[in-house]
C-alpha atoms as a printed R data frame, in Angstrom:
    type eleno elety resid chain resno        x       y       z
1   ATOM     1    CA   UNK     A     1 -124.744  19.032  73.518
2   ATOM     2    CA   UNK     A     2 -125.358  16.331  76.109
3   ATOM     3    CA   UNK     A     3 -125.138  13.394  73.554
4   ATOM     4    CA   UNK     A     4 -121.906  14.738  71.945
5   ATOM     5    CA   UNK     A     5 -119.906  14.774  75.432
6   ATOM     6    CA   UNK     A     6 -121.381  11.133  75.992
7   ATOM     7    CA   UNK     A     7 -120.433  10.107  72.414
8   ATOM     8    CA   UNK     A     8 -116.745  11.713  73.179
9   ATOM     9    CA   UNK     A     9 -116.989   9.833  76.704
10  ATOM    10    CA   UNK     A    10 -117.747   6.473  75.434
11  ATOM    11    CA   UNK     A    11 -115.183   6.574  72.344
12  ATOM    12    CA   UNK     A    12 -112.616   7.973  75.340
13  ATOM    13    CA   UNK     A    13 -113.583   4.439  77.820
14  ATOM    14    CA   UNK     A    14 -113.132   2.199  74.424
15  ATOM    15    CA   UNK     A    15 -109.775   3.508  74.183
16  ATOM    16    CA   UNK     A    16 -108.995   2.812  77.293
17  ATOM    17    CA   UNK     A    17 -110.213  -0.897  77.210
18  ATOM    18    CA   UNK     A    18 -108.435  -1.741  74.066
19  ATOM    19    CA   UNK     A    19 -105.126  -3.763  74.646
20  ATOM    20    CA   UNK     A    20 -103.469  -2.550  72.036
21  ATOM    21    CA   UNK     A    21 -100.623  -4.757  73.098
22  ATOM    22    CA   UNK     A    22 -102.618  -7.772  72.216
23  ATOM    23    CA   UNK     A    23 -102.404  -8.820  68.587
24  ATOM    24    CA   UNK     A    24 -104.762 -10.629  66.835
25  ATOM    25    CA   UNK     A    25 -103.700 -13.468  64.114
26  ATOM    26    CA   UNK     A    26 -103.054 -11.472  61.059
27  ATOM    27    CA   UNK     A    27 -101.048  -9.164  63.653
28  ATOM    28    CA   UNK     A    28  -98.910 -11.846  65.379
29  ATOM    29    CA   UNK     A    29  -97.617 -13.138  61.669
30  ATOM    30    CA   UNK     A    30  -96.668  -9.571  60.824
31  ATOM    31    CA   UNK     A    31  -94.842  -9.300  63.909
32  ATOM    32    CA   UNK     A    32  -92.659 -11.827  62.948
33  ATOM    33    CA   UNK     A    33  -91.833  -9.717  60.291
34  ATOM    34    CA   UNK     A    34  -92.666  -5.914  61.068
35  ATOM    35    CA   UNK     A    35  -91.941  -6.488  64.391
36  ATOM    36    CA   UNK     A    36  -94.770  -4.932  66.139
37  ATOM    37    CA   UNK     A    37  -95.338  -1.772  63.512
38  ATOM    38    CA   UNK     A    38  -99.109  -2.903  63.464
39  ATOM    39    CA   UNK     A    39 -100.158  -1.645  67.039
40  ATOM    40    CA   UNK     A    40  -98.156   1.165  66.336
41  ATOM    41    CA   UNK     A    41 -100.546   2.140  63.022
42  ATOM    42    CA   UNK     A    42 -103.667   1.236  64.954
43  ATOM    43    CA   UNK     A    43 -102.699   3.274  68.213
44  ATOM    44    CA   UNK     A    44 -101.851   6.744  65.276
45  ATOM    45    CA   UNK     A    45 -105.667   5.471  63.627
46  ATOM    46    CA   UNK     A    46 -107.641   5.748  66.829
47  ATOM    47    CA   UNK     A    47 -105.193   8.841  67.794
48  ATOM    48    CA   UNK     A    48 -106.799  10.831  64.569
49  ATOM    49    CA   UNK     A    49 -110.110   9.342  65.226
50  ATOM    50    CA   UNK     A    50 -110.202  10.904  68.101
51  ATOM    51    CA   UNK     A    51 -108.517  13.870  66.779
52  ATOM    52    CA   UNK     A    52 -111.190  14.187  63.552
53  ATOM    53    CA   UNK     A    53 -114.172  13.749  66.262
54  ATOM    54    CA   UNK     A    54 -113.124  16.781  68.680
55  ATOM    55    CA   UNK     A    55 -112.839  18.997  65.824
56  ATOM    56    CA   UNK     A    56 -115.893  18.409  64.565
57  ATOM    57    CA   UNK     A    57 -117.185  18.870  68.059
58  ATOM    58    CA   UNK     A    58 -116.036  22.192  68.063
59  ATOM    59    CA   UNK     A    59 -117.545  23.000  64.596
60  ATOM    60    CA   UNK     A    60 -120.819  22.166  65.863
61  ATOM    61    CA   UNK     A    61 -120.150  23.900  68.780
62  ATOM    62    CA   UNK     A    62 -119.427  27.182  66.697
63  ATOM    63    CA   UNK     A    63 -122.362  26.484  64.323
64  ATOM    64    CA   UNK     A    64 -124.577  26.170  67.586
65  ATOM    65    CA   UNK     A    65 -123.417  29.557  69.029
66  ATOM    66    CA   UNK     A    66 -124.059  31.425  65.690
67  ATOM    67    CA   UNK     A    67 -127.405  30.111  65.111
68  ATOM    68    CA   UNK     A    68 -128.139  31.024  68.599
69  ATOM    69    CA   UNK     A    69 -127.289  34.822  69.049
70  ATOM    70    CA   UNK     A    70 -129.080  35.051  64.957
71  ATOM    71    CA   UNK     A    71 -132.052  33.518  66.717
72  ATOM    72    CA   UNK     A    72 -131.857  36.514  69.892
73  ATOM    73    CA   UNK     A    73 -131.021  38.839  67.294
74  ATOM    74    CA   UNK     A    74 -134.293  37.917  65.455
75  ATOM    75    CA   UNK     A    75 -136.634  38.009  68.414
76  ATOM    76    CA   UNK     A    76 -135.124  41.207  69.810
77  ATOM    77    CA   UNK     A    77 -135.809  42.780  66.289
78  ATOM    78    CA   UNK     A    78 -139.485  41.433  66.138
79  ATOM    79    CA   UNK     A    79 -140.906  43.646  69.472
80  ATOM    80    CA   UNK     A    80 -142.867  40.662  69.936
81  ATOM    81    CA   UNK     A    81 -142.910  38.040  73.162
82  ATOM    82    CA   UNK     A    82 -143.376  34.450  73.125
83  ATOM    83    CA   UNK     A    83 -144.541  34.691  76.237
84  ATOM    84    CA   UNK     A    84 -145.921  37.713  77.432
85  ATOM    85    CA   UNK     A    85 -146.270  41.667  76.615
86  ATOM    86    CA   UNK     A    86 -144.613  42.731  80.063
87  ATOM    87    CA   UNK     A    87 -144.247  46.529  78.160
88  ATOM    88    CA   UNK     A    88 -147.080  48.934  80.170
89  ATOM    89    CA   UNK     A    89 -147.705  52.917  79.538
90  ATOM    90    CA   UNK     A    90 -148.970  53.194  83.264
91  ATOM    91    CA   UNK     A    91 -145.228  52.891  84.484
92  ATOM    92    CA   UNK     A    92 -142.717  55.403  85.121
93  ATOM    93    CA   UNK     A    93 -140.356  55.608  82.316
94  ATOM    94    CA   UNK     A    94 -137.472  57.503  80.643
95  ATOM    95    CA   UNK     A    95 -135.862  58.359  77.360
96  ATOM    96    CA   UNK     A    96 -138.227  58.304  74.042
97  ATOM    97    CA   UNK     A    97 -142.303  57.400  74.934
98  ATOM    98    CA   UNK     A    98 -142.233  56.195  70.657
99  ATOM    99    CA   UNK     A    99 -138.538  54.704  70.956
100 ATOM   100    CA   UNK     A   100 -138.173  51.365  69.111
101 ATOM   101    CA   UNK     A   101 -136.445  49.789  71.666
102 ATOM   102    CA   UNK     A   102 -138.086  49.524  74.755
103 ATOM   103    CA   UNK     A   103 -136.239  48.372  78.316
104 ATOM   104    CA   UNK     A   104 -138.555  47.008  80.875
105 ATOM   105    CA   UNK     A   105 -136.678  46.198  84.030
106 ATOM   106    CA   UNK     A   106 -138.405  44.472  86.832
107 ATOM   107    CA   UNK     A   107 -136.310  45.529  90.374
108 ATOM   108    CA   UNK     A   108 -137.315  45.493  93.877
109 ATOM   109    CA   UNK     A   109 -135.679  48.202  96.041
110 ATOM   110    CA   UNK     A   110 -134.385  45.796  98.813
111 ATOM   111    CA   UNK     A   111 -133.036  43.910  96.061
112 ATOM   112    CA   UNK     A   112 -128.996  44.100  96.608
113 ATOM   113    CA   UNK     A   113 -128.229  42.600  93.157
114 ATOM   114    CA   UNK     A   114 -130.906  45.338  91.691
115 ATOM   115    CA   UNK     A   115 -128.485  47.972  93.792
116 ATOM   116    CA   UNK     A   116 -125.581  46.721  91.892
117 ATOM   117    CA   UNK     A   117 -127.152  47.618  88.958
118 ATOM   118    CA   UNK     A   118 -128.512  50.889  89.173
119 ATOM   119    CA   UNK     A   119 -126.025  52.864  88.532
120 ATOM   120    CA   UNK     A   120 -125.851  51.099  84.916
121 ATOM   121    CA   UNK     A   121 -129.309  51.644  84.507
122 ATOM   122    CA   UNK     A   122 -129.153  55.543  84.882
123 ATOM   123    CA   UNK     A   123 -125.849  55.528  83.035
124 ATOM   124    CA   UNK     A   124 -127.838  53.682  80.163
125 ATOM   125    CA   UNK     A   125 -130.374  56.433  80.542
126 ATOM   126    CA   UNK     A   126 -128.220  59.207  79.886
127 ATOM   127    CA   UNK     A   127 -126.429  57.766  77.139
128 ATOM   128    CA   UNK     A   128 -129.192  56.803  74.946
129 ATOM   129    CA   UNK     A   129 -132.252  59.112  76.174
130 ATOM   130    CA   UNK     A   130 -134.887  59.128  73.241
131 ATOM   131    CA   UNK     A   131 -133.626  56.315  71.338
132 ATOM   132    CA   UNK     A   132 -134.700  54.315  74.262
133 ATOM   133    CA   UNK     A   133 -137.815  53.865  76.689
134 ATOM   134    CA   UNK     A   134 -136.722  52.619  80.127
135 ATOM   135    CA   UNK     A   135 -139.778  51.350  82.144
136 ATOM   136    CA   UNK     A   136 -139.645  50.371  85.924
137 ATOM   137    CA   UNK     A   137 -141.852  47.481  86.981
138 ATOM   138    CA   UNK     A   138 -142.096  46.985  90.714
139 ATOM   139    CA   UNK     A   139 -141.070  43.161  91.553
140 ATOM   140    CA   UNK     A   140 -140.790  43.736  95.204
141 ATOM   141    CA   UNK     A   141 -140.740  39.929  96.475
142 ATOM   142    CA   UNK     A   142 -141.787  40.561  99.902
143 ATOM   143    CA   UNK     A   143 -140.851  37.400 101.753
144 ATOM   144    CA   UNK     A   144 -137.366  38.244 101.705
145 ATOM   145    CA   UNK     A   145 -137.316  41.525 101.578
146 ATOM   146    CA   UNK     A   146 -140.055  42.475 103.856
147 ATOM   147    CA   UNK     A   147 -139.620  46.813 103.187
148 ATOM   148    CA   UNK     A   148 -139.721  46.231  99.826
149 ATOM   149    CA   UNK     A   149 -143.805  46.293  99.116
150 ATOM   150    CA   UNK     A   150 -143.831  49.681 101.311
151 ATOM   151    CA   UNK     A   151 -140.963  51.259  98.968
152 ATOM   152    CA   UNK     A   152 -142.657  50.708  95.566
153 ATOM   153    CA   UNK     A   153 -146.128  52.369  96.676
154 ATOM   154    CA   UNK     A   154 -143.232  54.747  97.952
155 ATOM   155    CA   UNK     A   155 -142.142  55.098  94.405
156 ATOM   156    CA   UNK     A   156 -144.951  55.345  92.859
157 ATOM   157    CA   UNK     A   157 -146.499  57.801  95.417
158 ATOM   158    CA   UNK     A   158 -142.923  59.665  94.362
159 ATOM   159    CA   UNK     A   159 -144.047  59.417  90.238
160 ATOM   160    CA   UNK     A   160 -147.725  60.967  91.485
161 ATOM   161    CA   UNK     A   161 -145.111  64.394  91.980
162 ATOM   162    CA   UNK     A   162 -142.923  64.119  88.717
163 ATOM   163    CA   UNK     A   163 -140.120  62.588  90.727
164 ATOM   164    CA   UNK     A   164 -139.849  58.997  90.353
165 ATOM   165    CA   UNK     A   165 -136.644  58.619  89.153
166 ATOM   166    CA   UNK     A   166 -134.927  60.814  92.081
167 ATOM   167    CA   UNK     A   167 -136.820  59.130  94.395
168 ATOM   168    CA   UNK     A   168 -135.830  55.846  92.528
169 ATOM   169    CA   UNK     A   169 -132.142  56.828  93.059
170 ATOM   170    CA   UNK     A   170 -132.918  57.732  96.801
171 ATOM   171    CA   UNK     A   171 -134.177  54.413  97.694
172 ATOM   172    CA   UNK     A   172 -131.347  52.689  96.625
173 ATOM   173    CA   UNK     A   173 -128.378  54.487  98.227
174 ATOM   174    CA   UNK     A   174 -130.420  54.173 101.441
175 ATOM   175    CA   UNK     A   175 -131.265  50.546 100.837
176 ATOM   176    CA   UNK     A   176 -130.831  49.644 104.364
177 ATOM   177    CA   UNK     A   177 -132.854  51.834 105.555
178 ATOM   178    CA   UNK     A   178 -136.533  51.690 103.788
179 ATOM   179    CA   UNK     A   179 -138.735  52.093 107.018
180 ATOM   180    CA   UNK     A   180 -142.069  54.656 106.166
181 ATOM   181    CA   UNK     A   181 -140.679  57.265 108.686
182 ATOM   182    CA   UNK     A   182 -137.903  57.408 106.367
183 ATOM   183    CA   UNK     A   183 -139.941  57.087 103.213
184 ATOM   184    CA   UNK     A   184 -141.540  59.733 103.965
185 ATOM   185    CA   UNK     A   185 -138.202  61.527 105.133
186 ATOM   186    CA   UNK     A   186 -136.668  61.016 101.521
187 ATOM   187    CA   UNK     A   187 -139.722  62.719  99.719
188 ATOM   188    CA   UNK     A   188 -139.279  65.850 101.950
189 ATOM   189    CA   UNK     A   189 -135.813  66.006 101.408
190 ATOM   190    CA   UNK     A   190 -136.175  65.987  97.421
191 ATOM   191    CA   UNK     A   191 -138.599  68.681  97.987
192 ATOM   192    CA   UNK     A   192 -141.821  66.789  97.476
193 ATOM   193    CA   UNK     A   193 -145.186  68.089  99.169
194 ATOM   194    CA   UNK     A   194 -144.549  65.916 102.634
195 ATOM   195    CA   UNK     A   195 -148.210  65.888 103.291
196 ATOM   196    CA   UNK     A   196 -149.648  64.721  99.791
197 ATOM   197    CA   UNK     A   197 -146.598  62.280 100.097
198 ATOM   198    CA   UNK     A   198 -147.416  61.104 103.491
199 ATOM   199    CA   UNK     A   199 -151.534  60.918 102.756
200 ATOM   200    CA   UNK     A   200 -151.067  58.465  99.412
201 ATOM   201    CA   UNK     A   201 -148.614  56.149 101.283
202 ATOM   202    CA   UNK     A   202 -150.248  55.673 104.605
203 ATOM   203    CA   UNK     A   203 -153.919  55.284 102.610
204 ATOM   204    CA   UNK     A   204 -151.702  52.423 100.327
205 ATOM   205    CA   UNK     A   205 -152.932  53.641  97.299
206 ATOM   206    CA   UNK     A   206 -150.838  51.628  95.179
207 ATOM   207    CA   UNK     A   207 -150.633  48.714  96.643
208 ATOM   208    CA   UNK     A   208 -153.011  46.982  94.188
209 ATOM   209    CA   UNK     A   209 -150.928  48.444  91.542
210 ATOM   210    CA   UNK     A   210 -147.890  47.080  93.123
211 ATOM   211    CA   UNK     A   211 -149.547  44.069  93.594
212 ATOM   212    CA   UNK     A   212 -150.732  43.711  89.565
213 ATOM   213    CA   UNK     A   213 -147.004  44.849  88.770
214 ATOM   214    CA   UNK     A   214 -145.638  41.482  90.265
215 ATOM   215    CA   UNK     A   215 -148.127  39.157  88.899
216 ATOM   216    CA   UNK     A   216 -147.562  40.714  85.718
217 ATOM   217    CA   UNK     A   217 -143.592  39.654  86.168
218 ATOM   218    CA   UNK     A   218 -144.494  36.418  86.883
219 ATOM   219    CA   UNK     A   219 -146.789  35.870  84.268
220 ATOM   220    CA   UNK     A   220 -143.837  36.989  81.953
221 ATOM   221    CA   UNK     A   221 -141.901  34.388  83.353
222 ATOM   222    CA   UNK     A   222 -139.508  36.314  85.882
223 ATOM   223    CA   UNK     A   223 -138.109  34.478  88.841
224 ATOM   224    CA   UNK     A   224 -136.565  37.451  90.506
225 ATOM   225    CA   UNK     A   225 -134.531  40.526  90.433
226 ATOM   226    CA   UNK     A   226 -133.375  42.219  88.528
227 ATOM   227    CA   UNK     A   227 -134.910  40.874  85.439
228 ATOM   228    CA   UNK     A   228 -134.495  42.944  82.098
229 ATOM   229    CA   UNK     A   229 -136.794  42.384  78.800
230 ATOM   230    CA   UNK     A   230 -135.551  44.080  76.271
231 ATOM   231    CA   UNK     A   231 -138.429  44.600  73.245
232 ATOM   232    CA   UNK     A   232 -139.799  41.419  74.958
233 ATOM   233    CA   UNK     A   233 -136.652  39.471  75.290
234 ATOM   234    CA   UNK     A   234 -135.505  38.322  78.705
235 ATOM   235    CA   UNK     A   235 -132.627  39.040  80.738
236 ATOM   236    CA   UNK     A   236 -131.696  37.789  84.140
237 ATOM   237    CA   UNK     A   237 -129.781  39.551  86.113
238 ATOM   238    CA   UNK     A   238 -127.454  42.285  86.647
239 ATOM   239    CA   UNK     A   239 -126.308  43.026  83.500
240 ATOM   240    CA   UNK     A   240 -122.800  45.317  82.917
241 ATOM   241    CA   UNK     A   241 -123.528  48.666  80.912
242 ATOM   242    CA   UNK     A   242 -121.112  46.604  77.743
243 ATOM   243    CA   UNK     A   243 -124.256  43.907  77.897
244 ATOM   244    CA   UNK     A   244 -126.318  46.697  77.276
245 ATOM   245    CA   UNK     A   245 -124.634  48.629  74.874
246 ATOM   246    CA   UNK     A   246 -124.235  45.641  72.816
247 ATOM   247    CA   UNK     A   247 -127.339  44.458  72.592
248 ATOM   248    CA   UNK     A   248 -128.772  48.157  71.999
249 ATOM   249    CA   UNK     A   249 -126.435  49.480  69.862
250 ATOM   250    CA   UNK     A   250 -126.453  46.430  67.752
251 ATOM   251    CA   UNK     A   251 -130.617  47.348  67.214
252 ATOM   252    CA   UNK     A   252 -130.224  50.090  66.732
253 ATOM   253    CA   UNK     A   253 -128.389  49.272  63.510
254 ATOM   254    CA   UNK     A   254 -131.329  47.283  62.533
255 ATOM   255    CA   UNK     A   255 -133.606  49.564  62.909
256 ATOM   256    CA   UNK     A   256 -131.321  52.051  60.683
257 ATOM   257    CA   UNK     A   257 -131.376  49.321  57.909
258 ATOM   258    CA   UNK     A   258 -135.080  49.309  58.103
259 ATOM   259    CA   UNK     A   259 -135.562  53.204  57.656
């Protein structure tokens, strides 16, 4: 892509440094005659060279952007990673545990961009539910968001009871306020046992699992949150619930055809 702009670029600057008003031999007899209709032809010649050379741009522009989503089309439809197998069955998930699509998002609960999202992310939930397995990876990247180690042994101390994903929700509508007093508040208000909550978070249980979680990410090749892999593909970002439903609903066809 690079070379084509410079190509355009220099073609552009040898435009501009022709003196088109400067004739060369041949052109200054014709002038006597044509008066001047030779600078006139080369100015419309360079005109449709330029012309000719943008529109092919764009064709290889089009071709490029084709071969490209046929390529992330491929790779979603293979369930296989070119980098790493960041799927798990030790996580909590939802939807389908034999779905052939499988959602892996990485989030950390202090995360605001992972906030943004989660709302999509349960919406996505309810719409597909067994035709997709949604697995939560802690990423909790603890030198900026220093609660955020504390909330995913939260979470997962939360999945020990059966309620991860109410727990999940309850973190982040009280992101700014993820202190263990109030970790501990949260489970008691969703009607977990407050002791058996309160003994597997203050003995840190999971933090080693926490821990493996996030060097798992980065051995996948995320570089922060919220980071999506979708049957092994990689997403960065908060993606809109149309992303999703595009991608999903367009494997979902392939998977059909397969059948």
């Amino acid at each position: 892509m690079v070379v084509y702009f410079n190509i355009f670029a220099i073609i552009l600057s040898m435009v501009d440094e022709l003196d088109l008003n400067a004739p060369t031999e041949k052109v200054e007899q014709n002038n006597i005659n044509n008066k001047g209709n030779k600078p006139k032809k080369k100015r419309r010649i360079i005109k449709w060279i330029i012309i000719s050379f943008v529109i092919l741009l764009l064709l290889s522009l089009v071709i490029f952007f084709i071969a490209l989503v046929k390529t992330n089309l491929n790779n979603l439809n293979s369930n296989t990673s070119s980098v790493y197998d960041i799927s798990t069955t030790d996580d909590p998930y939802a939807g389908g545990a034999d779905a052939d699509i499988v959602i892996v998002e990485l989030a950390d609960f202090q995360c605001p961009y992972c906030f943004t999202v989660f709302p999509t992310v349960r919406e996505l939930i309810d719409i597909y539910d067994d035709q997709i397995r949604f697995i939560f990876r802690d990423f909790p990247i603890d030198d900026i968001h220093p609660q955020a180690q504390k909330a995913a042994e939260a979470g997962e101390c939360a999945s020990e009871q059966g309620k991860f994903w109410e727990y999940h929700d309850k973190l982040f509508i009280n992101q700014d306020n993820l202190g263990e007093i109030s970790l501990i508040n949260y489970a008691s208000e969703l009607g977990l046992d407050e002791l058996q909550f309160k003994e597997c978070l203050e003995s840190n249980r999971y933090y080693e699992e926490v821990q493996q979680d996030f060097a798992s990410g980065i051995l996948a090749g995320s570089e922060g949150t919220p980071t999506f892999f979708i049957n092994n593909v990689e997403f960065q970002g908060a993606l809109t619930i149309e992303s999703f439903k595009s991608i999903i609903d367009r494997l979902l066809e392939i998977f059909a055809e397969e059948e």
